[in-house]
N, CA, C and O of each residue as an XYZ file, in Angstrom:
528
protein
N      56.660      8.763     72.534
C      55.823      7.615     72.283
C      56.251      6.510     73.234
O      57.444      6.208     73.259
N      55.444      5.921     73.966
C      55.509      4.669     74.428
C      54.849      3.730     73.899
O      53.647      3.650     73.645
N      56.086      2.679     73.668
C      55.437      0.998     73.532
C      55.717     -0.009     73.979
O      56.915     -0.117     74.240
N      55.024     -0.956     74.226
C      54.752     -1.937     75.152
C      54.912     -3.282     73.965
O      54.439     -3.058     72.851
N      55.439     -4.378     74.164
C      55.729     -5.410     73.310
C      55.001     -6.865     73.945
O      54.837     -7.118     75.138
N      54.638     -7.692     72.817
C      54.217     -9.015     73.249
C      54.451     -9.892     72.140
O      54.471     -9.511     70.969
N      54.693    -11.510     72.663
C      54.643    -11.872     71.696
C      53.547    -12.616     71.089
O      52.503    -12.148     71.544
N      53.268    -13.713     70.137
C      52.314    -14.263     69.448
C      52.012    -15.087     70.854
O      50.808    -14.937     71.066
N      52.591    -15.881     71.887
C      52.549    -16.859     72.329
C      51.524    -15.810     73.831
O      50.483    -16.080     74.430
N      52.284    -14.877     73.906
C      51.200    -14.086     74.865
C      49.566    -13.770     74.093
O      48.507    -14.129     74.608
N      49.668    -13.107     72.911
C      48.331    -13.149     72.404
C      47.326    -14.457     72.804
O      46.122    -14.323     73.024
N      48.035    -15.714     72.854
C      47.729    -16.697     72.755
C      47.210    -16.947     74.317
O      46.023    -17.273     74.301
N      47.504    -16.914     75.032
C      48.019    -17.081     76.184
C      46.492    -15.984     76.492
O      45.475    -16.665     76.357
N      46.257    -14.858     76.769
C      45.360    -14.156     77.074
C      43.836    -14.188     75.932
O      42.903    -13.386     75.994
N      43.951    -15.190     75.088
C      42.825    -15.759     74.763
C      42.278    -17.166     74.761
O      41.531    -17.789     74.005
N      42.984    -17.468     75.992
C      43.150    -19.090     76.774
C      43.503    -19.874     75.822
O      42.864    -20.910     76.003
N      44.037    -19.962     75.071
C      44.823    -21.045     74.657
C      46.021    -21.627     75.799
O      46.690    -21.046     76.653
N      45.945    -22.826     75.433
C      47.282    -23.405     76.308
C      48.582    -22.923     75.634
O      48.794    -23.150     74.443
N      49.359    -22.324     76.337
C      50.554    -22.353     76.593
C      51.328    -22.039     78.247
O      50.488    -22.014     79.147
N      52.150    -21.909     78.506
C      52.811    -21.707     79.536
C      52.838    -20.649     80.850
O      53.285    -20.780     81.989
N      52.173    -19.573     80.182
C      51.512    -18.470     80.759
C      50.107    -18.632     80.806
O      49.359    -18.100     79.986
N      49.744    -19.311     81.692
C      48.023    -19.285     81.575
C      47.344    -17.562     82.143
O      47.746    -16.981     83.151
N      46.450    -17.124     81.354
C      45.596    -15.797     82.085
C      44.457    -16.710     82.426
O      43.927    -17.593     81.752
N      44.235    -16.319     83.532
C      42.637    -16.474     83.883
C      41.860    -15.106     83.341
O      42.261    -14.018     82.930
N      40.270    -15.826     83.587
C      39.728    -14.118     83.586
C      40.105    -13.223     84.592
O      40.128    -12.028     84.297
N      40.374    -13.535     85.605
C      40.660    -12.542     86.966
C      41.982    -11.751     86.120
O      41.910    -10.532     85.970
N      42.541    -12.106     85.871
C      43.902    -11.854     85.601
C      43.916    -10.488     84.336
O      44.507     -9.414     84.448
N      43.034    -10.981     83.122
C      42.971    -10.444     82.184
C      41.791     -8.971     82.832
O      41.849     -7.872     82.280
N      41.156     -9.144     83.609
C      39.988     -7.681     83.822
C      40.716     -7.464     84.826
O      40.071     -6.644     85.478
N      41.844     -7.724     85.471
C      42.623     -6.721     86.343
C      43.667     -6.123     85.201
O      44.314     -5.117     85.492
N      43.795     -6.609     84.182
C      44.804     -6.309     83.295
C      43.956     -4.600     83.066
O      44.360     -3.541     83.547
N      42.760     -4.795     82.224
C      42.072     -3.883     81.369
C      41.679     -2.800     82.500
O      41.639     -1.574     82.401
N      41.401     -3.635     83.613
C      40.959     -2.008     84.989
C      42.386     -1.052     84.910
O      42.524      0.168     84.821
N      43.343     -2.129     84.980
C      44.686     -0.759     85.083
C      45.183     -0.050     83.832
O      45.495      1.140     83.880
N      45.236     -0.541     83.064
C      45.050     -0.080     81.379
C      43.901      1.166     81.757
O      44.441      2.272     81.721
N      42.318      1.216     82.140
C      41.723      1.760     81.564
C      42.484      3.003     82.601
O      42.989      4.023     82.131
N      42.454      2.769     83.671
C      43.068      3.783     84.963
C      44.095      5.026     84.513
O      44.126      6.240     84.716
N      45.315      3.592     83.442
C      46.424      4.476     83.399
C      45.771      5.372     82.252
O      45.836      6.480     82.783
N      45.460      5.477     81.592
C      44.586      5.804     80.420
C      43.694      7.003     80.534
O      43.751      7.891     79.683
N      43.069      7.050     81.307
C      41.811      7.723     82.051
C      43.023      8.991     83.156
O      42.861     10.193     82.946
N      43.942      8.622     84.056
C      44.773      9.326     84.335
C      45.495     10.576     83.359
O      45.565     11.793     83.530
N      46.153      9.376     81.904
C      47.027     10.516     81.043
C      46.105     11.245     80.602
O      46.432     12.415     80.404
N      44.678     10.861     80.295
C      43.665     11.984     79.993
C      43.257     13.248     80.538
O      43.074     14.340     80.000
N      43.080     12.566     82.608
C      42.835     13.633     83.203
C      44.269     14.858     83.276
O      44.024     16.054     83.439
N      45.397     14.460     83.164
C      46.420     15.378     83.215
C      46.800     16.070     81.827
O      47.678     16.908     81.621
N      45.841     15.454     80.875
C      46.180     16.465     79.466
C      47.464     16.097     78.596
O      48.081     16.671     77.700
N      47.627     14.493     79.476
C      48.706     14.489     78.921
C      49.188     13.264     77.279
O      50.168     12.885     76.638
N      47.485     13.101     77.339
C      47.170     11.654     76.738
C      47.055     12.148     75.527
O      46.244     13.071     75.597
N      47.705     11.931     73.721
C      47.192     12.187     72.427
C      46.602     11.268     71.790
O      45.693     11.328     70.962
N      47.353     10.128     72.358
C      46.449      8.565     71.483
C      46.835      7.434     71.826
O      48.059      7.425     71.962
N      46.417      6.585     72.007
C      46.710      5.331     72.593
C      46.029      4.312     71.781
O      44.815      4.475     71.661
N      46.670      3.074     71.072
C      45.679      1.837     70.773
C      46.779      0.390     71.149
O      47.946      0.460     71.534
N      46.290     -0.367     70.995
C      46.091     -1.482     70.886
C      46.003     -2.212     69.634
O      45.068     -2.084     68.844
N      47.285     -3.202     69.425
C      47.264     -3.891     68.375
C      47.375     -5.697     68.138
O      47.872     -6.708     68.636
N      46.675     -5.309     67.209
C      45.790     -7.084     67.362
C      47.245     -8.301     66.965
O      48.309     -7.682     67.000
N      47.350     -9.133     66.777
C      48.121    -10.317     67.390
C      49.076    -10.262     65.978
O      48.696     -9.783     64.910
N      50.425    -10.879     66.240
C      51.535    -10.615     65.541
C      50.816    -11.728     63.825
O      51.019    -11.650     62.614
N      50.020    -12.578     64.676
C      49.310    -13.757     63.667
C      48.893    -12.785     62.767
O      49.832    -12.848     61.974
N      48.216    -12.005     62.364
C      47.215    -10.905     61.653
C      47.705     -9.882     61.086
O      47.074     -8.887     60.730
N      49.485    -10.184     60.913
C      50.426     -9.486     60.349
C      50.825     -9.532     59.236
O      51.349    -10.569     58.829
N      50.698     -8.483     58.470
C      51.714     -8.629     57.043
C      53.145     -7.987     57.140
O      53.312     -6.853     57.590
N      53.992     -8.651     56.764
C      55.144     -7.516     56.274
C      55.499     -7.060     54.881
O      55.977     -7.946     54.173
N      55.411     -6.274     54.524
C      55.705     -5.567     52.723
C      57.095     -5.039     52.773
O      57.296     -4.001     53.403
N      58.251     -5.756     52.064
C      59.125     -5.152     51.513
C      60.340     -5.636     51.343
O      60.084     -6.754     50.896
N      61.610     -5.546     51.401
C      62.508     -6.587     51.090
C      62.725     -6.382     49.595
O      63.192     -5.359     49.094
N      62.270     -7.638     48.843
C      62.153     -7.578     47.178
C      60.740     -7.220     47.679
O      59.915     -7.286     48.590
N      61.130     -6.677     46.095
C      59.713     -5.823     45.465
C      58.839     -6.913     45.152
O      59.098     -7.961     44.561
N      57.601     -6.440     45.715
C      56.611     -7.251     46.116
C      55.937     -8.545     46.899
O      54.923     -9.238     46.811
N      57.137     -8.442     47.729
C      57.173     -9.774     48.441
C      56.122     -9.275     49.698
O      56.043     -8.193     50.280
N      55.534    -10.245     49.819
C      54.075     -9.886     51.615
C      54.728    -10.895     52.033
O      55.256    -11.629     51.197
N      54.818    -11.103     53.062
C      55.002    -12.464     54.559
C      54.264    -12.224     55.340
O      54.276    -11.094     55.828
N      53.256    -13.266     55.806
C      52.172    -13.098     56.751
C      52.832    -13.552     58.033
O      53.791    -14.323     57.980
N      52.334    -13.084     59.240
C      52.912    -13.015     60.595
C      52.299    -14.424     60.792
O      51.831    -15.246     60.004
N      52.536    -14.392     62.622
C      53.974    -13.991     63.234
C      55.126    -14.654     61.918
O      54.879    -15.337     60.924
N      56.703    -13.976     62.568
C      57.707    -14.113     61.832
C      58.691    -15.065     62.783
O      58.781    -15.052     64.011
N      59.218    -15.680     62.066
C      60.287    -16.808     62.901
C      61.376    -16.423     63.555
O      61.998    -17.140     64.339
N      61.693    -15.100     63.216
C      63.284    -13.965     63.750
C      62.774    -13.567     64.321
O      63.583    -13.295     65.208
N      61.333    -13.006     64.812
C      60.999    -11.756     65.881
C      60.463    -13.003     67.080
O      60.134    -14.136     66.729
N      60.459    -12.683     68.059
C      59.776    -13.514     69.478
C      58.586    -12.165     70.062
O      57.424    -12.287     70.448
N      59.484    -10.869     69.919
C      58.428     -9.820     70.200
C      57.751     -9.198     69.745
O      58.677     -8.447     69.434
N      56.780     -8.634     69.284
C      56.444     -7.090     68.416
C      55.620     -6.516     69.414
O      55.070     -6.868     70.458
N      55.809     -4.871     68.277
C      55.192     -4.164     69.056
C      53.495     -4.470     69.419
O      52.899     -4.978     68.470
N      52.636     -4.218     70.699
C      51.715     -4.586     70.993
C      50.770     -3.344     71.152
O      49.751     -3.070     70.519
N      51.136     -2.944     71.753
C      50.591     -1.417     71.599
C      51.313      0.111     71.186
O      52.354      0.189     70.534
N      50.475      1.396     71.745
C      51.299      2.381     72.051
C      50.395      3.540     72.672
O      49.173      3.635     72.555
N      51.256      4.409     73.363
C      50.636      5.640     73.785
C      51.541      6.832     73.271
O      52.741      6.851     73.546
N      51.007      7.716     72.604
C      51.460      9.159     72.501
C      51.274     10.166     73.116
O      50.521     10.982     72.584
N      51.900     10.527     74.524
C      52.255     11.517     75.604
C      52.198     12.630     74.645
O      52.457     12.537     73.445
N      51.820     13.738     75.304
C      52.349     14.913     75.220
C      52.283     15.336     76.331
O      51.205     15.655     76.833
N      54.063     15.480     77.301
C      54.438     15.936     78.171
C      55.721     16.456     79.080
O      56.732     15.755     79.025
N      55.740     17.398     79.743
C      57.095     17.692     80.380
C      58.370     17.705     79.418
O      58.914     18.710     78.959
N      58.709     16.450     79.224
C      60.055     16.540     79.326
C      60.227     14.382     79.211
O      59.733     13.498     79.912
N      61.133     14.335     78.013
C      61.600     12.912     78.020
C      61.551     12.289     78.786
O      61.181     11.143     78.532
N      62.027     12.792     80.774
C      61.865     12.215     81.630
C      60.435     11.755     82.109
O      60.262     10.639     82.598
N      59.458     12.634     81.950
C      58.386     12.255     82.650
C      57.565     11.845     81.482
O      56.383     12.182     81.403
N      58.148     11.134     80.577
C      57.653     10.141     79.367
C      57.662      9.226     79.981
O      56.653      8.565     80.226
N      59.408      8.827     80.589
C      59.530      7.676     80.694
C      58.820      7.078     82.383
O      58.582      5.915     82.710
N      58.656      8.164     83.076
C      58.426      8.124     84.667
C      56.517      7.049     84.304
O      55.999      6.203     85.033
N      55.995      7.613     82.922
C      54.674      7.111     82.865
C      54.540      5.767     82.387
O      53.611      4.984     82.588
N      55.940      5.550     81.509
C      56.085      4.585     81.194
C      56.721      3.540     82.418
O      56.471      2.366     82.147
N      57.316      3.678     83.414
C      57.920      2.755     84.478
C      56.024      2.437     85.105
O      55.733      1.281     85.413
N      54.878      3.612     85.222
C      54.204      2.738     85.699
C      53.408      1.758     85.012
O      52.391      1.460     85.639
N      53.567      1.140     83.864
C      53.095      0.054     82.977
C      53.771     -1.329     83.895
O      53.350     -2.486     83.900
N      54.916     -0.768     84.618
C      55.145     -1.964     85.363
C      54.485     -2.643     86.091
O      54.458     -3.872     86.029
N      53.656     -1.740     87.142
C      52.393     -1.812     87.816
C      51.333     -2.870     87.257
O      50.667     -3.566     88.022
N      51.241     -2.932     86.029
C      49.862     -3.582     85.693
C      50.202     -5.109     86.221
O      51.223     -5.780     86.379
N      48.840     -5.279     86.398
C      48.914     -7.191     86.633
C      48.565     -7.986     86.249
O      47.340     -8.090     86.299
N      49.236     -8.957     85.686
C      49.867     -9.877     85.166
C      50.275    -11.382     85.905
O      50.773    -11.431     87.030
N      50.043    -12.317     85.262
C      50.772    -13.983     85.670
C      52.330    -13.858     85.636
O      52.815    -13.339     84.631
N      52.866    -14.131     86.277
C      54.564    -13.787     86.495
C      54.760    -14.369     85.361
O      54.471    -13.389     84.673
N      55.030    -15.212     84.561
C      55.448    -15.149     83.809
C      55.423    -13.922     82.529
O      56.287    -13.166     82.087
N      54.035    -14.147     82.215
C      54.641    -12.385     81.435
C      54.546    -11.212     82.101
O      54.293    -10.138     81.554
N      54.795    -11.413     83.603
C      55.103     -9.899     84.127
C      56.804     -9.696     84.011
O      57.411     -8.636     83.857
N      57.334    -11.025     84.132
C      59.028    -11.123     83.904
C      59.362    -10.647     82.481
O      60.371    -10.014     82.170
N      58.484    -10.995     81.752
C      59.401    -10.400     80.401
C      58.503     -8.771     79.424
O      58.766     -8.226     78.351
N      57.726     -8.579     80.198
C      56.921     -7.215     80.393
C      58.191     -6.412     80.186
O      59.252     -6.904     80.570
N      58.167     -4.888     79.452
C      59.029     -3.813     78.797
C      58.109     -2.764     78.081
O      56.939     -2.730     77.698
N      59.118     -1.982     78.081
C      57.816     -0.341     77.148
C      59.180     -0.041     77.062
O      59.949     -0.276     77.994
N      59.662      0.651     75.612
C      60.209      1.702     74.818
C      59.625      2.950     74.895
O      58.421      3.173     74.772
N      60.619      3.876     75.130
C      59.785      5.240     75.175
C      60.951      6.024     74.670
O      62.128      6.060     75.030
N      60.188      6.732     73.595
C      60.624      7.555     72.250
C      60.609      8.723     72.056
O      59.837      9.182     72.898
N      61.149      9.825     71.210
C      60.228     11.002     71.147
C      60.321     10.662     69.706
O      60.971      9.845     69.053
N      59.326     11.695     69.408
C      58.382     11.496     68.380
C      59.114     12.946     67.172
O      58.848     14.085     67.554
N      59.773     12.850     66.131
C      60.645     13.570     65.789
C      59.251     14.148     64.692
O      58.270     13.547     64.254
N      59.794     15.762     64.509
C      58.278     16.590     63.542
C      58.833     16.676     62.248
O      57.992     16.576     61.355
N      60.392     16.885     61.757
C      60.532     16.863     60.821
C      62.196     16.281     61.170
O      62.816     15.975     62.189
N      62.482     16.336     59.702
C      64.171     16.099     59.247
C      65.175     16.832     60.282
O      66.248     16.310     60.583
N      64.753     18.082     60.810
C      65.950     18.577     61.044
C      65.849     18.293     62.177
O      66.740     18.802     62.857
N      64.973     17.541     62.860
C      65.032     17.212     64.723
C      65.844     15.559     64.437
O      65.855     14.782     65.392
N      66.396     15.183     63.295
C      66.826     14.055     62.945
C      68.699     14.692     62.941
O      69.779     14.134     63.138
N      68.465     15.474     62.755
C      70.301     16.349     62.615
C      70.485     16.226     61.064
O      71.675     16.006     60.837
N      69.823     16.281     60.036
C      69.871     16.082     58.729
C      70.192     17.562     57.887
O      70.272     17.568     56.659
């Protein structure tokens, strides 16, 4: 699994609100051409299972802690969450992560191209791929 992180202030930021990272439109439909590219690529190589996109840390609940407690997002301890993800099926851990280095590629206002990152995971089927 690969994921890609943002925070509330980027959500913000790519639906023109003022903050510090301004997107233009140029900025944001060069964003979505390479998104759709890389996308359209893991497809053509068979290597694509699912990919989405998740809506802004604002539009968040968290459940759990004490019993029954909800906290609506964003949260004051996190600066990041997760923003998206893609589920590879391919090769070998390495060429998880080789797909994930090109997320670097996409373009972006330097500022959130500097703090731009993807986690890349494998995706465990049961308990005993856990060593349990």
């Amino acid at each position: 699994m690969i994921l890609t992180y943002a925070s509330q202030r980027d959500y913000d930021a790519m639906a023109g609100k003022a903050v510090d990272t301004e997107w233009t439109g140029e900025d944001f439909a060069a964003m979505h051409a390479f998104m759709t590219k890389f996308n359209q690529d893991l497809e053509e190589a068979g290597e694509l299972v699912e990919t989405r996109a998740l809506d802004a840390p604002v539009h968040t609940r968290r459940v759990g802690g004490t019993p029954g407690l909800v906290t609506d997002g964003p949260y004051a301890e996190t600066q990041e969450v997760l923003a998206g993800y893609w589920i590879v099926e391919c090769e070998s851990f390495d060429r998880a992560t080789q797909l994930a280095m090109r997320l670097g590629e996409c373009p972006a206002p330097a500022g959130a191209a500097a703090t731009a990152y993807a986690d890349v995971r494998p995706i465990v089927e049961s308990s005993a791929d856990l060593g349990f």
